[in-house]
MINU-912536 format. One record per residue: x, y, z of N, C-alpha, C in turn; residue in one letter; chain. Coordinates in Angstrom, 3 decimals. Layout:
X;Y;Z;X;Y;Z;X;Y;Z;A;A
...
END
This chain:
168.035;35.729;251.141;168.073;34.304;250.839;169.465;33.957;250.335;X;A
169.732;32.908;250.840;171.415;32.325;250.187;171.225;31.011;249.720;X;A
171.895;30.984;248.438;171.741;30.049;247.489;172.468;29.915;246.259;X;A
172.509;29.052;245.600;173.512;28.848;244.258;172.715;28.399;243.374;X;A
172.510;28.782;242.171;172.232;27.706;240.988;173.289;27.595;240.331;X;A
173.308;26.162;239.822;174.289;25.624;239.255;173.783;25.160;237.811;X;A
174.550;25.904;236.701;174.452;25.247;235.223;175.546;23.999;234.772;X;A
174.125;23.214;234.254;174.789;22.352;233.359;175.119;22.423;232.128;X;A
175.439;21.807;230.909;176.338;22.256;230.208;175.166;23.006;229.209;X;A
173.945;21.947;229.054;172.627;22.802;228.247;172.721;24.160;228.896;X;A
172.275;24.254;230.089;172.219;25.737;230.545;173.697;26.528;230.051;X;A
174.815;26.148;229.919;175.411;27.123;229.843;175.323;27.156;228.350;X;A
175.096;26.337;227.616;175.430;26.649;226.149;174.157;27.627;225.978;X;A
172.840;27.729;226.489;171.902;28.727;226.102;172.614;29.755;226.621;X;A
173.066;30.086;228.081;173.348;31.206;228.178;174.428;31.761;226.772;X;A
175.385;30.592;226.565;176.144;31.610;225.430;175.484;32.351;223.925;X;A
174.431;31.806;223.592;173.587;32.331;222.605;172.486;32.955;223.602;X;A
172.155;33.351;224.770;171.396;34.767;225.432;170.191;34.310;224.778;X;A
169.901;32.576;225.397;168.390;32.209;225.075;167.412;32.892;226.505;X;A
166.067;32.921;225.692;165.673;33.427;226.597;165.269;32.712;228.021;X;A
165.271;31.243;227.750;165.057;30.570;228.917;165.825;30.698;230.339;X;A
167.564;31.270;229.755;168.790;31.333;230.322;168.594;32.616;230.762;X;A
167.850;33.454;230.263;167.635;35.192;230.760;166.677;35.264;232.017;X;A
165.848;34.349;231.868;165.120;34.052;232.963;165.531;33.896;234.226;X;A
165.909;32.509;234.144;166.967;31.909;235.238;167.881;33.011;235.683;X;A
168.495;33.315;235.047;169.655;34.534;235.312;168.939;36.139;236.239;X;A
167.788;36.303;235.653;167.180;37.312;236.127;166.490;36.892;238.136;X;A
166.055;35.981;237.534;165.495;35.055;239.319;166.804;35.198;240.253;X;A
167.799;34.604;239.660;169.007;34.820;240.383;169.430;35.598;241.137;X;A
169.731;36.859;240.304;169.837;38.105;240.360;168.816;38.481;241.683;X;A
167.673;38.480;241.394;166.685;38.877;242.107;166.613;38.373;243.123;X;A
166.726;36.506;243.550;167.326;36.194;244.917;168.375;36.359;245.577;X;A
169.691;37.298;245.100;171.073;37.130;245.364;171.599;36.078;245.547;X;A
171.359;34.754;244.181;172.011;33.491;244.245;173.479;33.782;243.446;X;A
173.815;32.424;243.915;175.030;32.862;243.418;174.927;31.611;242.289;X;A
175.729;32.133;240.838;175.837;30.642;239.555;176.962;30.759;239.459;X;A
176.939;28.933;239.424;178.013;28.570;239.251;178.310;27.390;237.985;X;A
178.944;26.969;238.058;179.214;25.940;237.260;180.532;25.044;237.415;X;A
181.185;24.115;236.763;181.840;23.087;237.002;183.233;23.361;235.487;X;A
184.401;23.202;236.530;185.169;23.636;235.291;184.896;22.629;234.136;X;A
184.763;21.260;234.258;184.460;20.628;233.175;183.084;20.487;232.571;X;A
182.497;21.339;233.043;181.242;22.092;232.034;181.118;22.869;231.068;X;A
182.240;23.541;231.453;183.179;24.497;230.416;183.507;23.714;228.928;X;A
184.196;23.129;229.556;184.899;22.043;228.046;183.690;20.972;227.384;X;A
182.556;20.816;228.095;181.233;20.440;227.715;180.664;20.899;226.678;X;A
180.254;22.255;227.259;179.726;23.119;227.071;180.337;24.464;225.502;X;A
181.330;23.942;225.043;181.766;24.725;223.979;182.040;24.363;222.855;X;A
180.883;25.177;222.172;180.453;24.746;220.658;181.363;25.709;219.770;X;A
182.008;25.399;218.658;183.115;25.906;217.791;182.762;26.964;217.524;X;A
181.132;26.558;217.049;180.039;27.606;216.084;179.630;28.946;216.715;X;A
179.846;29.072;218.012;179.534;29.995;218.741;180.796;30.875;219.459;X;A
180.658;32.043;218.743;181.793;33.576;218.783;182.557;33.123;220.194;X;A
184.024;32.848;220.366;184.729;32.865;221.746;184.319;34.015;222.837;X;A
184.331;35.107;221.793;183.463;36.334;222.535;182.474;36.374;223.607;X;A
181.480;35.304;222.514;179.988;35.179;223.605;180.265;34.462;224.473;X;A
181.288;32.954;224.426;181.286;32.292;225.173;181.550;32.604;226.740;X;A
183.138;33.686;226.041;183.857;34.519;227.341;182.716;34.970;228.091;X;A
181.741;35.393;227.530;180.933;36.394;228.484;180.124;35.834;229.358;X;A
179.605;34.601;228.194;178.824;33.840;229.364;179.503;33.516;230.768;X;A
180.728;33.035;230.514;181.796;32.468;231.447;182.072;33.477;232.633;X;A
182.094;34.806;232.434;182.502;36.177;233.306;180.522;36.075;234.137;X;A
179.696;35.548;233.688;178.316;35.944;234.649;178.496;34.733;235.433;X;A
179.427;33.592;235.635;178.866;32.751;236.499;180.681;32.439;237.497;X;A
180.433;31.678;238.642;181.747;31.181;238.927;181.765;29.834;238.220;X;A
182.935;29.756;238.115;183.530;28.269;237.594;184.565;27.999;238.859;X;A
183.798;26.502;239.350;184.297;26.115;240.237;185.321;24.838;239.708;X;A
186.436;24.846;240.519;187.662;23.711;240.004;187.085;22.055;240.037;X;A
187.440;21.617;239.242;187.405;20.146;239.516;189.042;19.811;240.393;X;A
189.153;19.781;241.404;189.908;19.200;242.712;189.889;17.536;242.742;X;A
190.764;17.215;243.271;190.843;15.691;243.297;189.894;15.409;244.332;X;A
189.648;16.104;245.134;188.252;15.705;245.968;186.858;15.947;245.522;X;A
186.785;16.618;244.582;185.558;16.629;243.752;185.570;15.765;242.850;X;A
186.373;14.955;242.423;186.995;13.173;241.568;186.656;12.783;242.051;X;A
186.874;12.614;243.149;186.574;11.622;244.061;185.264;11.095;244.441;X;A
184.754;12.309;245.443;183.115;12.700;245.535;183.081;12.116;244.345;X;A
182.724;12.725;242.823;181.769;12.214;241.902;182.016;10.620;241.486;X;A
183.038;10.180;241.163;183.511;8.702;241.644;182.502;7.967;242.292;X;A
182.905;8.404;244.019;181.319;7.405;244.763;180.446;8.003;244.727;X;A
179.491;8.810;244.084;178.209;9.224;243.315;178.072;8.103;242.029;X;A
179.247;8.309;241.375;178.854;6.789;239.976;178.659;5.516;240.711;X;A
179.900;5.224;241.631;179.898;3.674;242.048;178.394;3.814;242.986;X;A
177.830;4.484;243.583;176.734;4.597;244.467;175.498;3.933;243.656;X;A
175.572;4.528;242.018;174.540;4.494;241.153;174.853;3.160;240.224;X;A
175.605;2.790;240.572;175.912;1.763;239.554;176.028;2.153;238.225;X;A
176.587;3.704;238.117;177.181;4.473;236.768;178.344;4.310;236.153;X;A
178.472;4.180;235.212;180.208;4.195;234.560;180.286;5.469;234.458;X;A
181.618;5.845;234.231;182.380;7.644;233.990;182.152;7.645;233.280;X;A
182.797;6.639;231.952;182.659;6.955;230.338;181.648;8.025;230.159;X;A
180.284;7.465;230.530;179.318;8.380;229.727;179.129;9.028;230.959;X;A
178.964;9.303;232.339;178.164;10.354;233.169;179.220;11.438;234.252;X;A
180.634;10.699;233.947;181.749;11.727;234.355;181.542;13.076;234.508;X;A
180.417;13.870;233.652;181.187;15.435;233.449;179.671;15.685;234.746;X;A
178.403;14.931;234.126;177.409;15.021;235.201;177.581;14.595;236.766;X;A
178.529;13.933;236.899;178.952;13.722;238.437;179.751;14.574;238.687;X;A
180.621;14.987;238.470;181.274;16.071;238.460;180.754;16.820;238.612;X;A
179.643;17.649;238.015;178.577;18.798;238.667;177.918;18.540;239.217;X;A
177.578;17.289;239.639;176.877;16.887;241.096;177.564;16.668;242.408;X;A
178.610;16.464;242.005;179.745;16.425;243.288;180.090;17.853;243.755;X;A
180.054;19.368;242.526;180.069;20.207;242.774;178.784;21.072;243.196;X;A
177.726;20.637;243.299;177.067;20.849;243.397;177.108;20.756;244.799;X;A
177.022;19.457;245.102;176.760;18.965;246.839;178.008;20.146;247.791;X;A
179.108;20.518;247.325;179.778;21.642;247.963;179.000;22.932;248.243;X;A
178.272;23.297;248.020;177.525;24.447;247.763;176.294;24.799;248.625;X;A
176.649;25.891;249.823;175.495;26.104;250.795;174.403;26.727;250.422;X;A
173.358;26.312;251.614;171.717;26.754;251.382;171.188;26.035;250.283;X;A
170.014;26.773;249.607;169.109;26.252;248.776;170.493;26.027;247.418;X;A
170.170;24.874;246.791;170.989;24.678;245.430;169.886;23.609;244.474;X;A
170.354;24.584;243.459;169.346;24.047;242.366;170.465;24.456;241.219;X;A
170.051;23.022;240.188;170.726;22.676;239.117;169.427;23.321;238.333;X;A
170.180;23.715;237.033;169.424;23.616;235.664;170.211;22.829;234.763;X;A
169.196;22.143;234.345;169.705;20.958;233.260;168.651;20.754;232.492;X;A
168.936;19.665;231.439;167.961;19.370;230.175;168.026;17.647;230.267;X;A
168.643;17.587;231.275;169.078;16.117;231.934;168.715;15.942;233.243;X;A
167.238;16.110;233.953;166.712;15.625;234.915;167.329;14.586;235.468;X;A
166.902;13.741;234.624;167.062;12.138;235.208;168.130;11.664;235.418;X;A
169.277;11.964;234.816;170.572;11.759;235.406;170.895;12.334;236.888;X;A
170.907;13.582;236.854;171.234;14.518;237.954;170.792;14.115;238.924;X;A
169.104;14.046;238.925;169.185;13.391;239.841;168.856;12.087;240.966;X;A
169.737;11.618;240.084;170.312;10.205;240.405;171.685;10.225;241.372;X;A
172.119;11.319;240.850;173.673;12.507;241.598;173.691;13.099;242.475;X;A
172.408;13.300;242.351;172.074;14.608;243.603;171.484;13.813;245.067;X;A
171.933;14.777;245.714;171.055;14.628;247.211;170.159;15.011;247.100;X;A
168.945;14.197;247.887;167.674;15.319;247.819;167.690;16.855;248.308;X;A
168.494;17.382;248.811;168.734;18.795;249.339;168.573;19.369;248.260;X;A
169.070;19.117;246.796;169.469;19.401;245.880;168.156;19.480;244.558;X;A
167.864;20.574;244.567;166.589;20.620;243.495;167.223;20.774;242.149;X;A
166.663;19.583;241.016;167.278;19.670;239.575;166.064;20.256;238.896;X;A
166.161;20.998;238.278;165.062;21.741;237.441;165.390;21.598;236.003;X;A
164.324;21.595;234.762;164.509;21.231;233.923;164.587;22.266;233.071;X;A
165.567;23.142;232.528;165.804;23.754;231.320;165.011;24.112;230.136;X;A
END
C-alpha cells in the first residue's frame, strides 16, 4: 500500500511528548509502509519551549518535513480565497493542506482540527481526528 499521513501541529506536539495516541498512528504507519510527513511551518507551530529540544529533534528525525515553496503559498492562498478564509488565523492549516494535496495515493491528515482541514482538503484527502 502507498500512502502518507500527514501531522498537524496537535499531532506533532503529542508525538514530541511520545503520547500514546501518536504511538499508535506511528505504529499503523509503520505497518502500512506510509510515509509521515509534515509541513515546515508545522514545525514552528508545533514547538512548545517546555518541551526538551532533544525530544522535539526526535520527533522531527521520524517524519519528513516538507518545504513551504512559493507554490505551496500559493496553492494554500486559493484554498483560503476558495473558503472564504483569511491567513491571519488559518495560514499554517492551509499550508498543510496545500501540502497535503502534493502527496500520492491514500493521504490522511491527523489533526485535533477536523473542521478546518477539512474545509482545505480535497475529498481524496481523509482528516482524522487526533
Amino acid at each position: 500500500m502507498s500512502g502518507t499521513l500527514v501531522l498537524d501541529s496537535e499531532a506533532l506536539s503529542k508525538l514530541t511528548r511520545r503520547h500514546r495516541d501518536m504511538t499508535v498512528w506511528l505504529d499503523v504507519a509503520r505497518t502500512l509502509d506510509l510515509l509521515v510527513v509534515t509541513s515546515a511551518a508545522t514545525l514552528v507551530e508545533a514547538r512548545d519551549p517546555k518541551v526538551p529540544q532533544a525530544a522535539f529533534d526526535h520527533a522531527i528525525s521520524l517524519v519528513k518535513v516538507r518545504p513551504v515553496t512559493e507554490d505551496v503559498a500559493r496553492a494554500a492562498s486559493k484554498l483560503l480565497a476558495a473558503e472564504g478564509l483569511h491567513g491571519h488565523k488559518y495560514a499554517i492549516d492551509a499550508m498543510l493542506a496545500s501540502t497535503a494535496h502534493l502527496e500520492h495515493g491514500d493521504v490522511t491528515i491527523v489533526t485535533s482540527d477536523t473542521d478546518d482541514l477539512r474545509r482545505l482538503c480535497h475529498r481524496r484527502i481523509a482528516v482524522e481526528l487526533i
